[in-house]
N, C-alpha and C positions, 0 to 999 in steps of 0.2 A: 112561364111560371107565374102564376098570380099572386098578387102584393098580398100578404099576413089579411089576417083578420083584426080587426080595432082590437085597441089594448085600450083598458078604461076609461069606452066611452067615447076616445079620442078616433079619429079619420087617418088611418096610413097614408091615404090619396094625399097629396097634396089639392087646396082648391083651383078649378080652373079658373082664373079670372078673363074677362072679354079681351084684354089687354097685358101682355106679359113679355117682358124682354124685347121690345120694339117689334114686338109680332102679334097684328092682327086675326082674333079666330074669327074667320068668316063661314065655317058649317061645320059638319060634321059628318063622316063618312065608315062605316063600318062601327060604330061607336067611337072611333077614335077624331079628336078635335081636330081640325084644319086650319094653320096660319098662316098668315101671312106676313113677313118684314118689310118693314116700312121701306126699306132702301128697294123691293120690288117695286112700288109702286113708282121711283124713280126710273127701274130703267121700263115699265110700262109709256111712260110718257117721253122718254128717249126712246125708243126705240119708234115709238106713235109719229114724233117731230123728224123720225130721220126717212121717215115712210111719205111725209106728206108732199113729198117731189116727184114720187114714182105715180105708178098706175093705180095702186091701190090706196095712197091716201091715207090720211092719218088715223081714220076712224078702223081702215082696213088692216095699217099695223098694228094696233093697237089690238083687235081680234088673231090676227093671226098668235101673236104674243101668248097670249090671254087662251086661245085653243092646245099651243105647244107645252105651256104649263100644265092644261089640263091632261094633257098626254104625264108629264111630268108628276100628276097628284095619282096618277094611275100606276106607275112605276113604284113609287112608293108604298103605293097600296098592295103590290105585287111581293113586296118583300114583308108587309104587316098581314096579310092573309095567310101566307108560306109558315111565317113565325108564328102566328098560333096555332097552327097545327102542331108544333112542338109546345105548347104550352108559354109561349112568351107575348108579352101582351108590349102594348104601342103606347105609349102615350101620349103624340103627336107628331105630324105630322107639321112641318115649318117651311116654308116656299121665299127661299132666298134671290137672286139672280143669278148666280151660278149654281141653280139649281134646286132639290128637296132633299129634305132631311127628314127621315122618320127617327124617330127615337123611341130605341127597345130596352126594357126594360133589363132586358142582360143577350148579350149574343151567345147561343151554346155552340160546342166545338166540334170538329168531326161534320158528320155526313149533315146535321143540321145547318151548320153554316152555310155549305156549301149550296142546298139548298135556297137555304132564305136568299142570300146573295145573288143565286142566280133567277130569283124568281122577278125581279126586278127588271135588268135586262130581254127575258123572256117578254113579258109583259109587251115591250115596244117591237119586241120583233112580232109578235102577233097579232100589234095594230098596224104596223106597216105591211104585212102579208092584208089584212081588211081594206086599207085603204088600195090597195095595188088592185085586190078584185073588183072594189068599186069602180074605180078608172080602165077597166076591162068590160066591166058591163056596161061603161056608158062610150065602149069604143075611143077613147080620148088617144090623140098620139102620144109617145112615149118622147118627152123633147130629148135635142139633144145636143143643146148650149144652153148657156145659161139664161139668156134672152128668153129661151123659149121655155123654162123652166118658171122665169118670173112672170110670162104675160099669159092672157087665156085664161076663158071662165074655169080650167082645173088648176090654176095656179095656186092655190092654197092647197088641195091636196095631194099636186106634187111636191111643196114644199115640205107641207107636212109629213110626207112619206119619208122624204130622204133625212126628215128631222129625227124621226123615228130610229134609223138606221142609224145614222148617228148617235145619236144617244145608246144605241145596244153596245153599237163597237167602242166609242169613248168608255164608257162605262165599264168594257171588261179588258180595259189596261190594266197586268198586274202591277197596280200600285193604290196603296193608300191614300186616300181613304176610300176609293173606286171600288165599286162590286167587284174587277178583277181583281183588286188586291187580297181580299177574304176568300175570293176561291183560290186565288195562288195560297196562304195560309191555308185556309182549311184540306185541300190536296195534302199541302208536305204535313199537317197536322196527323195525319192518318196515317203516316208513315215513321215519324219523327217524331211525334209531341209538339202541345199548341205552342210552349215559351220559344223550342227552338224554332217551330217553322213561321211562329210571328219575327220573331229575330231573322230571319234569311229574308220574307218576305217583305219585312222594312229597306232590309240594304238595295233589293232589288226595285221597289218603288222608287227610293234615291238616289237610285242608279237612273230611273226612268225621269227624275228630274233632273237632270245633270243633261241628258239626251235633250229634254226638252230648250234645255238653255242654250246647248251649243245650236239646237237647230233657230231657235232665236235671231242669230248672228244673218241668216240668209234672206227670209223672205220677208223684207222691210212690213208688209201691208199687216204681217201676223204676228209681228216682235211683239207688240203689247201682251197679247191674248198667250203667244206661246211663254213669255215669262214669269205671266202672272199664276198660270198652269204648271212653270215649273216649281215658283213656292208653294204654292199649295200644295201640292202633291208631295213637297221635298217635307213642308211643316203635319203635315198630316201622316207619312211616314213613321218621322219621330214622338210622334203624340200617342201612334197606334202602340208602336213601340215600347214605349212609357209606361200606356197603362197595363199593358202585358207585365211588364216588371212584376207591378202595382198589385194584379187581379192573381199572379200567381203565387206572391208573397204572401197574401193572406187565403190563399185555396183550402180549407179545411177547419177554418177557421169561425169562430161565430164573432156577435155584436160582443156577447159576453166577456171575449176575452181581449179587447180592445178597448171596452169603456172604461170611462174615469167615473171613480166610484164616491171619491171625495171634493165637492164643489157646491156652493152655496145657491140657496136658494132665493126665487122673492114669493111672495104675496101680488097678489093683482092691486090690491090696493095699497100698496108701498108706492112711496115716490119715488121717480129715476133717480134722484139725489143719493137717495140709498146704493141705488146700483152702480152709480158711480165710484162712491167712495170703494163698494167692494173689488170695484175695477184695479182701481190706482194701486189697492192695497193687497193685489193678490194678482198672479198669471191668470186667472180667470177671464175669459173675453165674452163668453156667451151664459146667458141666466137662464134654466128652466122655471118656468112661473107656478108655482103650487096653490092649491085654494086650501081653506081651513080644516076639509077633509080629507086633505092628502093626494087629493085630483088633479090630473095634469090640467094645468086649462093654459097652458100657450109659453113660447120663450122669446127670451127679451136679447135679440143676437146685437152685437157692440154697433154694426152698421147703425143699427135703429134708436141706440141709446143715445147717439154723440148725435144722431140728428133730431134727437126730441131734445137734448138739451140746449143744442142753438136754437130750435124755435120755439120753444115752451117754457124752457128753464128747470130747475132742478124739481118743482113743485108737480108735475105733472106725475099722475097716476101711469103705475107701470100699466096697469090693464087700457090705457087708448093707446098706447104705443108698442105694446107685444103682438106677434104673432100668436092668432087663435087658433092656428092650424097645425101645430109642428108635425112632422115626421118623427110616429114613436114607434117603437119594432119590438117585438121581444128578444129575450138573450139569446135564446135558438137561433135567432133569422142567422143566415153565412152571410159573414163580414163581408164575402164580395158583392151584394147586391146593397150593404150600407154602402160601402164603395162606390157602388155607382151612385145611391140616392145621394151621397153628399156632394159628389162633381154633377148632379142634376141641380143640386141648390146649396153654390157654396157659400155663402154668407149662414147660415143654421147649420146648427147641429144636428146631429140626431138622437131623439132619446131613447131609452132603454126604458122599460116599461114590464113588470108581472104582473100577476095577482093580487099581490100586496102592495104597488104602488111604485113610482118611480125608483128604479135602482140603480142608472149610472147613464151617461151621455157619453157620444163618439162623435170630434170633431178630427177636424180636416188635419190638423196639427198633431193630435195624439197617435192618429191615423198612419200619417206620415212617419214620426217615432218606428211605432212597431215594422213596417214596410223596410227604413233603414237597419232596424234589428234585425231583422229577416235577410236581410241580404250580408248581412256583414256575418251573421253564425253559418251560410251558406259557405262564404268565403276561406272562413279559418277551418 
């Protein structure tokens, strides 16, 4: 689904900046941005210093590294192609050390899901089928220890083959957050409905971390790796979980009937001091900023305010210290994709926005409110 169309004047997109959340954009690929996390480039150089004793040498780990990521920006590209063909767009792409992240703009349910999720996995099994016929057309043997996996001029592309494989089969563990875990969801989805078959599909992910732990206990070399596997999986389970509550508590729902309709404004040319005082003196945490003609021109969220008042003091113009970008929607948009904008950026709110001019903001807090509402009029 593509993002609304500008509401007066203002950009729905948020800006890309070169630099955002300790992630590097270094290109751009289908339109959508590519980063990179600084803590990559950590284990590039780990991984380069633990290379430099073997055959291939530091400069050689550091390539091999640096190829299997690329296999990896491909995987995700596999799931961001799949999803626009349903209408849902990427916003980036983010290259961590345990792996990539694409980030969709909403995931839909049923045979879509299942799709996009597997289109990822696919992706590596049809560069490991490429790479296999390469090493066929150049007659290479087929090793068959690990000596002979690591040495020989096809050493990188058998490595990189069985990288490949591995990545398909890890990848379709059903468990969250793993492309297996959304096609286990999306399967019982088509059977069952998405709240319950996210709900079975969590238990059964945290069941899959509980396995990973006990197997922890056995093979000394892999206890790191297999534990830190089983948080993950066990923390990602209950997150998937969560926002399932979250995205079906407000399913029908618009921006409209979530915003706060009564909350004070600034001027660009108001001092923070201003905003401050309105702080203290009200539940109010986030400011939309208005100009003289009733135009959104940016908000001034509490992060921003407390740290222009330790370095600037109470004197400084809201307009150097707001955001000139917010995130403004109209009352139509469905509250689950404010939902998702606001855990895309949770420090800002979101504003609401018509024709005639700002008419009410959704934050994370009021959000939260209605979600609990929702669940409790389920209950009784």
């Amino acid at each position: 689904m593509n993002e609304p169309s500008p509401t007066n004047g203002m950009k729905i997109a948020p800006r890309e900046p070169l630099i955002a959340g300790g992630a590097l954009r270094i290109g751009t690929a289908l339109g959508i941005p590519i980063r990179v996390h600084f803590t990559f480039l950590l284990l590039v150089l780990w991984f380069g210093t633990m290379s430099s004793g073997s055959r291939e040498g530091f400069l050689g780990g550091v390539m091999f590294i640096l190829l299997l990521f690329g296999c990896v920006v491909l995987h995700e590209l596999g799931h961001a192609a799949m999803a626009k063909r349903y209408g849902v767009q990427t916003r980036e792409i983010v290259l961590y050390p345990i792996g990539g992240v694409a980030r969709l703009d909403r995931m839909p349910s049923g045979k879509a899901e299942l799709l996009i999720a597997l289109a990822g996995p696919l992706v590596n099994l049809v560069l490991a089928g490429m790479l296999f016929g390469v090493l066929l057309l150049r007659q290479v043997q087929i090793p068959v220890s690990a000596e002979q996996l690591l040495g020989g001029d096809a050493s990188v592309l058998w490595q990189l083959l069985m990288a490949n494989l591995t990545l398909f089969f890890f990848n379709l563990i059903p468990a969250f957050p793993m492309d297996g875990g959304r096609v286990l969801r999306a399967m019982l989805s088509l059977s069952i409905g998405q709240e319950k078959g996210t709900r079975i599909a969590a238990w059964v992910g945290q069941g899959m971390a509980v396995v990973f732990a006990i197997l922890a206990i056995y093979p000394p070399p892999m206890r790191p790796v297999l534990l830190f596997i089983a948080f993950f999986v066990f923390l990602g389970a209950g997150q998937e979980a969560a926002f399932e509550r979250g995205r079906s508590a407000v399913a029908g729902l618009t921006a409209k009937d979530a915003m706060v309709t009564r909350f004070d404004t600034l001027a660009p040319q108001d001092q923070i001091g201003r905003a401050a005082d309105l702080l203290v003196a009200s539940h109010q945490q986030d400011f939309p900023v208005v100009d003289a003609w009733g135009r959104i021109a940016g908000v001034l969220a509490r992060g921003s305010l407390l740290a222009a008042l330790a370095s600037g003091g109470r004197e400084t113009a809201v307009l150097e210290v707001m955001d000139r970008e917010p995130r403004v929607v109209p009352p139509e948009l469905p509250l689950e994709l404010v939902f998702r904008y606001l855990q895309s950026r949770p420090p800002a709110p979101v504003l609401v926005a018509s024709d005639q001019g700002l008419v009410g903001m959704v934050t994370l807090d009021n959000l939260g409110e209605l979600i609990s509402i929702s669940h409790s009029l389920k209950k009784s």
